[in-house]
VOVEX-265358 format. One record per residue (C-alpha): y, x, z; residue in one letter. Coordinates in steps of 0.05 Angstrom, whole numbers, padded with zeros to 5 digits, always signed. Layout:
YXZA ...
//
This chain:
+00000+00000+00000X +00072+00024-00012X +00122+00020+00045X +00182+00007+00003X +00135-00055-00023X +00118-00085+00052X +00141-00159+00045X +00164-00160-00023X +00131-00195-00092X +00127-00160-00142X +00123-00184-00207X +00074-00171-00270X +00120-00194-00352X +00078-00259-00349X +00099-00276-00283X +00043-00268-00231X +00049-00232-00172X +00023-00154-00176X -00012-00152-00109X +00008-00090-00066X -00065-00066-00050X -00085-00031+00008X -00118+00017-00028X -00086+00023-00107X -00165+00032-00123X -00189-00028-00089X -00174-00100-00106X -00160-00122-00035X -00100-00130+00015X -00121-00147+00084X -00051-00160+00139X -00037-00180+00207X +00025-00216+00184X +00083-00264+00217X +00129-00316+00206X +00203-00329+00215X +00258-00374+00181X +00295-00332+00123X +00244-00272+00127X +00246-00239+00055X +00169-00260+00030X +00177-00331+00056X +00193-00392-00004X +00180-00342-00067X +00138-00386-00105X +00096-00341-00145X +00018-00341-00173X -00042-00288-00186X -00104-00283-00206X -00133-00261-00134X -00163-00316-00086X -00103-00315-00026X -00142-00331+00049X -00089-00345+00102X -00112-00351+00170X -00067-00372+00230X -00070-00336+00301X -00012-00365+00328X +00039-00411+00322X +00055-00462+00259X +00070-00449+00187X +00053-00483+00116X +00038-00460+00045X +00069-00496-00020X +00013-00506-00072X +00027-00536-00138X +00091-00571-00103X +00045-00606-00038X +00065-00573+00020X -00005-00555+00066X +00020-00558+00139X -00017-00501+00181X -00039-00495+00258X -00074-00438+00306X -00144-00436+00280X -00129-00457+00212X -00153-00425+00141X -00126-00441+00079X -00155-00416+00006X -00107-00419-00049X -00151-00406-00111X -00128-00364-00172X -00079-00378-00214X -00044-00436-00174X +00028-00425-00159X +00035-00424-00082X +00087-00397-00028X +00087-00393+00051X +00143-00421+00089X +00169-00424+00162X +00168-00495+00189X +00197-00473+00260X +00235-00422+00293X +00189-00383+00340X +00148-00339+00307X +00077-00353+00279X +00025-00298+00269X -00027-00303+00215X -00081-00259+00184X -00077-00250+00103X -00123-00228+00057X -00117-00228-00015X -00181-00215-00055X -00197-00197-00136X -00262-00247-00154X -00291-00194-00191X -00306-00166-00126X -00360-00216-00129X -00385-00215-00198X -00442-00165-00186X -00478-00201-00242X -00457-00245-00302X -00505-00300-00268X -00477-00293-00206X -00402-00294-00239X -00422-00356-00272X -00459-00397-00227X -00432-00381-00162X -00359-00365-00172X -00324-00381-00244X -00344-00456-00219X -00304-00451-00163X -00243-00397-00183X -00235-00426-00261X -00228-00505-00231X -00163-00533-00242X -00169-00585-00199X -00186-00545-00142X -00110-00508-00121X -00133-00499-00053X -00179-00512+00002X -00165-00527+00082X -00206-00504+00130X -00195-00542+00191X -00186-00509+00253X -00246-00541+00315X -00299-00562+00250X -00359-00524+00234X -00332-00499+00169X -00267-00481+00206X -00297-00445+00258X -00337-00402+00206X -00272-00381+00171X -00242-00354+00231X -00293-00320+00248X -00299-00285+00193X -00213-00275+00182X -00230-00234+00254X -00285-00195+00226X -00235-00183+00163X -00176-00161+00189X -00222-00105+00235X -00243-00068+00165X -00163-00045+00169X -00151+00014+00213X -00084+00015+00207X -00020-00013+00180X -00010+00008+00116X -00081+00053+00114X -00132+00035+00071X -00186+00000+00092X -00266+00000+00087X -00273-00020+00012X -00344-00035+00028X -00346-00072+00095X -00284-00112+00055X -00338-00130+00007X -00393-00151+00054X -00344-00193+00091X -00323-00226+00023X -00395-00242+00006X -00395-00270+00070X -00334-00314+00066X -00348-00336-00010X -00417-00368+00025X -00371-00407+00067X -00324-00434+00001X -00393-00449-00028X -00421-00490+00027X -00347-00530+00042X -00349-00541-00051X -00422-00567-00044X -00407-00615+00016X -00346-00634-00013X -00354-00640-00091X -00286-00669-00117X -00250-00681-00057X -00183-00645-00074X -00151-00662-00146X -00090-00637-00173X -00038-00691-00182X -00001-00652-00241X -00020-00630-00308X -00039-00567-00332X +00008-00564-00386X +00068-00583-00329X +00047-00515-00293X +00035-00475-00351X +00108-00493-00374X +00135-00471-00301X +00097-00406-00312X +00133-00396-00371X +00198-00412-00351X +00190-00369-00284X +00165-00304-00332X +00226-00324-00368X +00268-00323-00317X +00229-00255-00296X +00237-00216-00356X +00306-00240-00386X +00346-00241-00306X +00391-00178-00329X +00423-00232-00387X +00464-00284-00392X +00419-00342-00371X +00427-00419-00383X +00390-00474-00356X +00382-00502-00434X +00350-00435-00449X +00305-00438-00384X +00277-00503-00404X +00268-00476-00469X +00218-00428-00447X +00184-00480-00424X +00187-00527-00484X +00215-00583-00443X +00288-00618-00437X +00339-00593-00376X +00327-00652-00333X +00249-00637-00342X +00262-00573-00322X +00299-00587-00254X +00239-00635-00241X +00190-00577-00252X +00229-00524-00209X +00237-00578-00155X +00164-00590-00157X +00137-00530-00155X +00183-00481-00127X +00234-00529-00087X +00292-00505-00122X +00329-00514-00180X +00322-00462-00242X +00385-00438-00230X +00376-00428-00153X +00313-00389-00180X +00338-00342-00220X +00392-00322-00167X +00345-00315-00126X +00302-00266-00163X +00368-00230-00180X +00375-00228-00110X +00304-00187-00103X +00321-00150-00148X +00386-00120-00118X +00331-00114-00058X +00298-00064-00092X +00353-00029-00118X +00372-00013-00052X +00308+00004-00027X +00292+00056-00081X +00363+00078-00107X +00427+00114-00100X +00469+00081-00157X +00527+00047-00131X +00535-00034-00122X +00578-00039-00187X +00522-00014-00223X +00464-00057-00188X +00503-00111-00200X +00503-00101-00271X +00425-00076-00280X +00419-00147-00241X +00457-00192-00291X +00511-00207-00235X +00582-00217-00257X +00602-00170-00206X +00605-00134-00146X +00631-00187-00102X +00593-00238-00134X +00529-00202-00121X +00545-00189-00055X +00561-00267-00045X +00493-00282-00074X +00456-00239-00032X +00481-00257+00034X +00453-00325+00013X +00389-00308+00012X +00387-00235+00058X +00439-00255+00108X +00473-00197+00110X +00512-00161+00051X +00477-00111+00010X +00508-00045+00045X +00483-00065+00110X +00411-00080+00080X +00408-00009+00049X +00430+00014+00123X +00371-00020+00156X +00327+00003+00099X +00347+00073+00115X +00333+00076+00183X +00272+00045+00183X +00234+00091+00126X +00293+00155+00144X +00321+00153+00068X 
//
């Protein structure tokens, strides 16, 4: 995992998330993690291709998937599966603590038959964005079990962990997914279409790969191949904020990293950012960072000694 990374999405052209790995040769990233209002990872909706486990320790939380927000307790597991646009949220002001673990399926394809019969069926269904694993039920219980036995094959924060005891645990909780899909075939169905969140997808990677230009909401929408008002529903849907808010929001990470990896000064972030300006940038920032951009950069510098 890189430090500069801790807490931030990073983004692939298309739009998915690049998971920061504990290990860049290893598939996997395994946290003891926590909650707050306005934290910097919280209400980025984003997607990948990894199955995302999120198990909660203490306190109270919730996950957006696909635009139906999952409220989350002590003892609780959620699965989003891959693919499905998700993000985590604070619903209270004392802090909640949660193991995370974030996990390539291929990791479990030691076979084509077993790819195929025991986890494309599960991974590749649309109409399967998540599942819930109830905290004090049998499949519940299981799942926290094994999110304690998970989080133990990380020494350290920020080491690398035990690629293989990862593995066996993963074997271990796919058994459980199995067993909750087989007791529960089609209980969970996905009350938008496929072509809606392929069109968000678009219009996020859009948004993603074009954020240094002049941006419109007509040419947002466009991306998508659906009309402006379409494209408010969408963004409202899925990531609880208007395409515009979006994009100034990304902008906004993106001055984040500048300022965590950089020495160029704010006139020129701002431009590299597609800001107007300076002041404008710094406006937009404090939006969404709550504090302006020189003072982030301080804190950044004391806490990695830049």
């Amino acid at each position: 995992m890189k430090h500069e990374y801790k807490g931030i999405i990073i983004k692939k052209n298309d739009g998915s998330e690049l998971v920061n790995y504990n290990d860049d040769a290893f598939p996997a990233y395994v946290h003891a993690g926590w909650m707050l209002p306005d934290v910097t990872w919280a209400n980025n909706a984003h997607f990948h291709e990894e199955l995302e486990f999120v198990h909660i320790t203490k306190g109270n939380m919730a996950y957006n998937v696909n635009g139906k927000q999952v409220a989350l307790h002590v003892g609780d597991t959620l699965m989003v599966n891959s693919g499905h646009i998700h993000y985590s949220l604070a619903t209270e002001n004392e802090r909640c603590r949660y193991i995370i673990y974030i996990l390539k399926p291929s990791l479990l394809c030691s076979s084509y038959v077993v790819e195929n019969r025991y986890v494309s069926p599960i991974t590749l269904n649309k109409r399967l964005p998540y599942i819930l694993f109830r905290a004090n039920t049998d499949f519940g219980d299981r799942m926290h079990a094994a999110s304690e036995r998970m989080i133990k094959t990380i020494p350290a924060t920020f080491a690398p962990g035990d690629s293989f005891a990862i593995t066996k645990e993963f074997f271990g909780i796919w058994e459980i997914v199995m067993g909750y899909c087989r007791e529960n075939a089609g209980f969970l169905e996905n009350d938008r279409s496929d072509t809606t969140q392929e069109s968000f997808k678009k219009m996020l990677a859009f948004i993603q790969s074009e954020y240094k230009n002049h941006i419109s909401l007509e040419d947002i929408a466009n991306a998508g191949n659906v009309s402006k008002s379409y494209c408010n529903v969408i963004f409202r849907h899925y990531a609880n904020m208007t395409p515009v808010e979006s994009l100034l929001k990304f902008r906004a990470k993106k001055v984040c990293d500048y300022l965590s990896s950089s020495e160029i000064s704010m006139s020129e972030i701002a431009f590299q950012t597609g800001f107007s300006s300076a002041s404008y940038m710094t406006e937009i920032f404090r939006r969404y960072y709550k504090m302006p951009p020189r003072e982030y950069k301080k804190r950044i510098n004391s806490i990695y000694g830049g």
